[in-house]
C-alpha positions as a Markdown table, in Angstrom:
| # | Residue | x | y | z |
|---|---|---|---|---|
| 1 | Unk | -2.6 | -4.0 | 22.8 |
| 2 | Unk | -5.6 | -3.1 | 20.5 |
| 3 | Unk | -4.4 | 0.4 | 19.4 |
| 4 | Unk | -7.4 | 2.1 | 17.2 |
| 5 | Unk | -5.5 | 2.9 | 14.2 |
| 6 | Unk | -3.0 | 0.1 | 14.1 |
| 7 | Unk | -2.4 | -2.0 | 10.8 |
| 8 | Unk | -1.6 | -5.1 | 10.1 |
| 9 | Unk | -0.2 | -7.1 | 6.8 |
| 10 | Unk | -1.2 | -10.2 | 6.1 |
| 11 | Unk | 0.3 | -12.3 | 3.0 |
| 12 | Unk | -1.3 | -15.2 | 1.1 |
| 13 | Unk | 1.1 | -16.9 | -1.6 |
| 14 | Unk | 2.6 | -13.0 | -3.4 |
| 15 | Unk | -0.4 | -11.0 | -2.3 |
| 16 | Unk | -0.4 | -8.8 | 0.6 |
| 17 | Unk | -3.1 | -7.0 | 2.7 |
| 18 | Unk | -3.2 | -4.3 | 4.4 |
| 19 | Unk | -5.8 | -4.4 | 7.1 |
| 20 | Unk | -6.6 | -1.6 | 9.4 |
| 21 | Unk | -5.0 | 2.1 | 9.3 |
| 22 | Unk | -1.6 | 3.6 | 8.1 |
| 23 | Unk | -1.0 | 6.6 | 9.9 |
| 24 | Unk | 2.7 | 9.0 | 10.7 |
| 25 | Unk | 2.6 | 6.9 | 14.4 |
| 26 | Unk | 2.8 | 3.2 | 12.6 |
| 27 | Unk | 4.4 | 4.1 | 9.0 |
| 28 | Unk | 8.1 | 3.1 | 10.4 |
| 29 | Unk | 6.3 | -0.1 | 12.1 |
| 30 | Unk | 4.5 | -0.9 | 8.7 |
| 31 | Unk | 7.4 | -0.6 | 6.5 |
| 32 | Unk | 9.7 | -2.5 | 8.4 |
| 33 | Unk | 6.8 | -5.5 | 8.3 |
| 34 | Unk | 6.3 | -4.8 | 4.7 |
| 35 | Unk | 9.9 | -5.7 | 3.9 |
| 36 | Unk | 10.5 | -8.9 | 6.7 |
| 37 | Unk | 7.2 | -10.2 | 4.5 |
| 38 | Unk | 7.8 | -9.5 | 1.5 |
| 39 | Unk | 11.7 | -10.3 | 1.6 |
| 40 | Unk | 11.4 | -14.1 | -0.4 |
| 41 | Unk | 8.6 | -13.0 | -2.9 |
| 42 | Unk | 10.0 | -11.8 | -6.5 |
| 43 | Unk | 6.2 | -10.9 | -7.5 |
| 44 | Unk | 3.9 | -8.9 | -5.4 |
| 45 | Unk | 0.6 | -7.7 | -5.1 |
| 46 | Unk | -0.4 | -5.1 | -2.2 |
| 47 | Unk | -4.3 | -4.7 | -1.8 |
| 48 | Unk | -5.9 | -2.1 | -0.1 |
| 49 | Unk | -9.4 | -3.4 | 0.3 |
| 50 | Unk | -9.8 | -3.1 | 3.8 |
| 51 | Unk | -7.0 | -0.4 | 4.7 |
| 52 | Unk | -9.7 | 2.0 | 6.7 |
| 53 | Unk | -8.3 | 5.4 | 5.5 |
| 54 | Unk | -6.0 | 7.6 | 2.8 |
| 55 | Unk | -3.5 | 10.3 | 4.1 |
| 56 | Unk | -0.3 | 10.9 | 3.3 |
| 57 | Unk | 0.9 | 8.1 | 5.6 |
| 58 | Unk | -0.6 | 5.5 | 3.0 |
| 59 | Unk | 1.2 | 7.8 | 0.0 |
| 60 | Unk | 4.5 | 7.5 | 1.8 |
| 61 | Unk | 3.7 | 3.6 | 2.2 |
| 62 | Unk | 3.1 | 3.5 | -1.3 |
| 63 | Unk | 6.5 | 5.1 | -2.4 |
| 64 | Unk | 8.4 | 3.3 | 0.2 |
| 65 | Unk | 7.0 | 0.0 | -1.2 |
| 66 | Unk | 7.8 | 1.3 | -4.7 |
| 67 | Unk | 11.6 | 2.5 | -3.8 |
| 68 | Unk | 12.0 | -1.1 | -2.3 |
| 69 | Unk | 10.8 | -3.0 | -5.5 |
| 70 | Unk | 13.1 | -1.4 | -7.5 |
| 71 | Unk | 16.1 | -1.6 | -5.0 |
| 72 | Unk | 15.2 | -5.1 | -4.7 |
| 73 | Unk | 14.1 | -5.6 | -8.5 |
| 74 | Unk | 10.6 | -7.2 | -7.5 |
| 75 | Unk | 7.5 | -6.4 | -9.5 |
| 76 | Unk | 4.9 | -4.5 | -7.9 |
| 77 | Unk | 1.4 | -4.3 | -8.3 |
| 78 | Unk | -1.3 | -2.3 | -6.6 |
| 79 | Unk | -4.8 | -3.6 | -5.6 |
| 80 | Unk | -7.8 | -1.9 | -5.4 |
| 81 | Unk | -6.0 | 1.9 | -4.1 |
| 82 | Unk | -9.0 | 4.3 | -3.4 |
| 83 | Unk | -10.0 | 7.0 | -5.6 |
| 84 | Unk | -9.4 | 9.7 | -3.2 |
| 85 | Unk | -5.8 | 8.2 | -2.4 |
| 86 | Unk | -4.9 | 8.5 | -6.5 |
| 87 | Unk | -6.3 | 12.0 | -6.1 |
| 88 | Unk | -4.4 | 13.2 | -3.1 |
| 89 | Unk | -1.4 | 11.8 | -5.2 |
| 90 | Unk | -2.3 | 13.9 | -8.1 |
| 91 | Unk | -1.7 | 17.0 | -5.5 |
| 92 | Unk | 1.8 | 15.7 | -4.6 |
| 93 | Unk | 2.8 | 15.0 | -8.1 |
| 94 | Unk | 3.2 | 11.3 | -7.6 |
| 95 | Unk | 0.5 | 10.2 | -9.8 |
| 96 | Unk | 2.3 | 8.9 | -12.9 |
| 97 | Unk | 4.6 | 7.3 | -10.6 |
| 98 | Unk | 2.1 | 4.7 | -8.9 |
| 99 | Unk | 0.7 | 4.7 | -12.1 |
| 100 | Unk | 3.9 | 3.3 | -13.9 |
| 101 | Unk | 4.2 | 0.3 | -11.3 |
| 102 | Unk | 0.4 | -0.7 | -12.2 |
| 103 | Unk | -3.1 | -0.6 | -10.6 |
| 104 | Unk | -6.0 | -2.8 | -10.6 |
| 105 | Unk | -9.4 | -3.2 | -9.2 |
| 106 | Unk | -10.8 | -6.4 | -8.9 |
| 107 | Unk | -14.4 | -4.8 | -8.7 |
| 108 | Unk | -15.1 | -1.1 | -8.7 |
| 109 | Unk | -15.7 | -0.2 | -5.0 |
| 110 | Unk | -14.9 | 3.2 | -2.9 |
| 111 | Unk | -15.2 | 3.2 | 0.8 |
| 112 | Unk | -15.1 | 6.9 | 1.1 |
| 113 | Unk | -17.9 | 7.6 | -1.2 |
């Protein structure tokens, strides 16, 4: 089924991508793929290049993801989160703790701008 605001993650040696949307409907659905995929890697990168939106869906992703690393001691890294998406977690006072995992762009880019 194509469903409009579906997501999809796709891994490549200890990066994973998240392609598409993260919304309330598919967070459960999204999680439970992020762990089956990520269950053998000790590293991991997630990118967010070509997710297609920021809500609090993606935020809850993004602490979900953090809360397994550290119950699983991997190390975490985030790719390329959008501006707005750091800003909305500024408003839920979760900033310093994406921060503390670490953050990278590979090239300065903002889809929502």
């Amino acid at each position: 089924s194509s469903d409009v605001c579906s997501s999809d993650l796709i891994i490549e040696k200890n990066k994973l991508s998240i392609e598409g949307y993260i919304t309330l409907d598919n967070i459960v659905k999204t999680l439970d793929l992020f762990e089956e995929k990520i269950k053998k890697i000790e590293s991991i990168e997630i990118d967010f290049k070509n997710l297609h939106n920021s809500n609090s869906a993606v935020l809850i992703f993004i602490i979900n993801c953090i809360r397994y690393s550290i119950e699983k001691n991997k190390e975490l890294l985030f790719i390329n989160i959008p501006e707005v998406l750091l800003d909305l977690s500024k408003v839920y006072n979760l900033y310093d703790i994406i921060m503390k995992r670490g953050i990278k762009n590979e090239r300065s880019f903002n889809k929502w701008n």
